[in-house]
C-alpha positions, 0 to 999 in steps of 0.5 A: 500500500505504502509503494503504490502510494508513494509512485501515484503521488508524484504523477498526480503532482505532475498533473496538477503542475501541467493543467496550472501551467496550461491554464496561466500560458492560455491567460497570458495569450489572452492577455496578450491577444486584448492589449494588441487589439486594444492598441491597434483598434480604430474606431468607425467614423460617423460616416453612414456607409465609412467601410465603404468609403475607406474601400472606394478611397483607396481604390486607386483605380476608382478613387473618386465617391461615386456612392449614393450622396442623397443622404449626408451626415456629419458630426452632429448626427452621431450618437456617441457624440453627445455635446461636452457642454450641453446646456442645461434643460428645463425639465419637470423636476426644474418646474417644480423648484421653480414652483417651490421659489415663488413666493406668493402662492395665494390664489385668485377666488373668484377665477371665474370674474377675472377678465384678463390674464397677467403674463408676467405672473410666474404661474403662467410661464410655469403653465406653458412650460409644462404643456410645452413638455406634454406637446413636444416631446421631441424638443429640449427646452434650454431657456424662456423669456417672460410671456407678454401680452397676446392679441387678446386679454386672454393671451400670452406669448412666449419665447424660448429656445431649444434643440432637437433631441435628434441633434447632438449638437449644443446649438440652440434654436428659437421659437416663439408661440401664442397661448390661450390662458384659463383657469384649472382646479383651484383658480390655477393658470391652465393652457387652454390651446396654442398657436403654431410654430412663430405664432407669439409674434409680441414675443419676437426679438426686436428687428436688427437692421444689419444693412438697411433696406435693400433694392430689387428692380425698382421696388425695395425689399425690407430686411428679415426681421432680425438674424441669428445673432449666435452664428460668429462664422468671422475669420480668425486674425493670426496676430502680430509679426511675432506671433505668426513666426512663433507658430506651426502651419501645415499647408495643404495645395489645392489638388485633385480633389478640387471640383468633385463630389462634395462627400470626396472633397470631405474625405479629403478635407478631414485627412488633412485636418487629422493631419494637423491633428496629429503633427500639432499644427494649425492647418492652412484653410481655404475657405473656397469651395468648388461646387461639383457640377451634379449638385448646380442648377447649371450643370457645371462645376462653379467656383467661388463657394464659400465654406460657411455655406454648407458647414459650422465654420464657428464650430470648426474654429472650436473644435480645431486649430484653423486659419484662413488661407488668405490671412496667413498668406498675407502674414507670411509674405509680410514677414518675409518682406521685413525680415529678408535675412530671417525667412521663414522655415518651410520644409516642402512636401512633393508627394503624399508618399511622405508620411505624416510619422517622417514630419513628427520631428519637423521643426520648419514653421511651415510644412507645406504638401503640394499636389502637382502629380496627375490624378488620382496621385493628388488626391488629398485624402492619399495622405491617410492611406496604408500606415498613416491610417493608424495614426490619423483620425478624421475628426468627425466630430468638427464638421458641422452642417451650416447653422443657416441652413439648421434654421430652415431645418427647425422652421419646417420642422416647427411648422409641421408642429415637430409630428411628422413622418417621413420618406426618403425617395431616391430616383434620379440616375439610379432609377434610369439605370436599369443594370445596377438598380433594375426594381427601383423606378417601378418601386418608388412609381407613385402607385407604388409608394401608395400601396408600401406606406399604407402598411407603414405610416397611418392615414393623414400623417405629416408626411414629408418626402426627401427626395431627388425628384425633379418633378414636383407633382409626382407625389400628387397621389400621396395627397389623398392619403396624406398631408404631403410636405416638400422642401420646395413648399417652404421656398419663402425660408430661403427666397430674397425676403429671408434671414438666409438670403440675407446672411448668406449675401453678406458673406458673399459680397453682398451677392444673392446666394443660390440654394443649390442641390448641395444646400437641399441635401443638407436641409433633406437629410435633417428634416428626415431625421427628425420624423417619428417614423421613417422610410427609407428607399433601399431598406423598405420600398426596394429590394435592391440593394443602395450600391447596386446589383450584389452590393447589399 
């Protein structure tokens, strides 16, 4: 007994020896395994297709964005990019403390005689701000003004300002209602109804005259009523001499990527700011875009278009170190001018083939990439390519869409009493091209669109429809089933009586602004994202797939 204990004892030893050591060489592998995942992991960007952007980009051969461009999104739509410093918002437990800090709590007794409503009575506003947050449900109330008198004894209007919960974004819109007041149980101030969106037209903020009243013809045309004075889209001013050498430029030439599609030109665009980024300088912007020819009334490319256009240049200054091409020209040719034995360092860059990890250690106060190689080589974008990619992210989160252009957004939005559905119809050239899309034309037809939304949005919804379409009564039949809205209902929102017309001139020399197909898309792709029930084209009213035969 003794013997055969003595010769199993080691073996069971050894076995137990062997599964530990098994068991800590599996932790360490997977220890090891979690920090090279952890290290080489490259989150998504913001993008709605961003896998298929970085495999059409790359592509040499097929290097332009060819993909479907009817929907854009950009740093604001992203979910995980809350605001860092939201504004904080009026909520039932606020009302309450509100409630709490009125002092004079007594009643009216004889509620019944009184025939006039005091709008300055705290109790009102409390009564409006708690009927605004059982009718809007979809709205953040950041801050009201003190109600004032309606039209009538009984009315009061009221002004606040808001943001959509779909907006990630900190920027705050205004709106500016007409209540009718009663009296609740025990005499308290109840909303009886309320008027549409920019119906309290008391509570409207004074007009500001920016420049006097402006001629058309023969006839004068007055000046919106007032402009959003949040909006600071001025260019930056680098400084003294001094302060222009002390600093770090990266300056991109213009490229390739100048003239075409507008999703290309900010693939590329935010390359060159991740590059900054990432070496810690100030990038060079030019402010002039080039508007490719499918999104003009003219069907050519034009020039001249300015970046505050179409996107938050206020927002971008925020989010980055940014100045404008212009200014830091003129800056660098006058240091040059009075320092002609002491000019500035400039290390020139030939080709994208240097890597943004070979100009880490540069100490040139200037680093500038120019792009005179033939396409596709001057891409822009080429930059970020192969290594570069793990150490460049595009900052989505800088691009904003214009706040210009949200406005018209909330306006339509409001006007529909933010209760609405909506439907997303491409057609244009892919519904002609019967190869890659060879269902889509007799799927969006409107025969078509009647039969699929019944089953999907009830009868005499707010139905706005985003779409290419050039044909206005196309989606004539859809009127007898819903209160059909298009973005070219609201033309007023950007005609020559407007707060955009007016703003968007300033910018532009005072030269009328076209709202071109860009600006639709833009405006098309917020209103969409705002419904409370949406249809898309390629995931509910076709079956083919969005980038053509066997790409879904």
């Amino acid at each position: 007994m003794r013997e055969l204990s003595s010769t199993t004892d080691p073996i069971g030893q050894n076995i137990i020896k062997l599964v530990s050591n098994v068991c800590f060489s599996v932790f360490v592998f997977s220890v090891l395994i979690f920090t090279v995942i952890a290290i080489t992991y490259q989150p998504p960007d913001p993008w709605e297709s961003s896998r298929a952007l970085t495999k059409v980009f790359t592509d040499v051969e097929n290097a332009t964005f060819k993909t479907d461009t009817s929907v854009l999104k950009t740093g604001e739509d992203d979910p995980a990019a809350a605001p860092a410093l939201a504004p904080s918002a009026i909520t039932e437990v606020t009302i309450e403390i509100s409630e709490n800090r009125i002092e004079n709590k007594t009643v009216v007794s004889e509620c019944s005689e009184m025939t006039a409503v005091n709008c300055s009575d705290p109790r009102v506003l409390i009564a409006i701000e708690r009927f605004n947050l059982r009718v809007f449900k979809t709205i953040v109330f950041l801050e009201y003004q003190t109600p004032v008198n309606g039209s009538r004894l009984d009315e009061c209007d009221v002004s606040w300002r808001f943001r959509n919960k779909k907006e990630k974004s900190w920027r705050k819109y205004r709106d500016f209602r007409r209540f009718k007041i009663g009296y609740g149980v025990n005499c308290t101030y109840k909303v009886m109804n309320a008027k549409g969106w920019h119906s309290g037209i008391n509570a409207r903020r004074p007009r500001v005259r920016v420049n006097g009243t402006r001629s058309s013809g023969n006839a004068k045309v007055a000046p919106p009523p007032f402009r959003d004075d949040e909006i600071n889209d001025t260019i930056p001013v680098l400084g003294s001499g001094n302060d222009f050498r002390k600093g770090k430029y990266l300056y991109y030439s213009r490229g390739g990527d100048y003239c075409k599609g507008m999703n290309h030109y900010l693939w590329s665009f935010l390359c060159a700011l991740g590059e900054a980024q990432y070496l810690n300088r100030t990038f060079v912007m030019d402010l002039s875009i080039c508007l490719s020819a499918t999104h003009t009334a003219s069907k050519k490319d034009e020039e001249g278009k300015d970046f505050r256009f179409y996107y938050d240049f206020e927002h971008l200054k925020e989010a980055s170190e940014i100045v404008e091409e212009g200014e830091f020209l003129k800056d660098w040719k006058k240091w040059d001018n009075t320092h002609k034995k002491k000019k500035i360092p400039v290390r020139k860059v030939a080709s994208y083939k240097v890597t943004p990890m070979q100009l880490k250690k540069d100490k040139s106060t200037i680093i500038w990439r120019q792009f005179d190689a033939p396409e596709p080589e001057n891409y822009w974008y080429r930059v970020c390519e192969g290594q570069a990619a793990n150490y460049i992210q595009r900052p989505w989160h800088a691009l904003w869409k214009s706040k210009r252009l949200m406005n018209i957004v909330s306006e339509i939005s409001g006007q529909m009493d933010w209760d609405f559905d909506a439907v997303h119809v491409v057609r244009g050239e892919k519904a002609q091209n019967k190869e890659l899309w060879p269902h889509l034309d007799a799927d969006t037809w409107p025969d078509a669109l009647v039969t699929k939304l019944q089953g999907i949005v009830q009868p005499w919804r707010n139905l706005y429809i985003a779409t290419n379409e050039p044909f206005y009564h196309y989606f004539d039949k859809l009127r007898s089933h819903y209160k059909v809205h298009l973005l070219d209902d609201y033309k007023e929102l950007w005609g020559n009586t407007s707060e955009w017309y007016n703003e968007t001139s300033l910018l532009n020399e005072g030269h009328p602004v076209d709202f071109d197909g860009y600006m639709r898309v833009e405006v098309d792709t917020e209103v969409l994202y705002r419904a409370k029930t949406r249809v898309e084209t390629f995931y509910n009213l076709t079956s083919d797939c969005k980038d053509g035969i066997n790409t879904c």
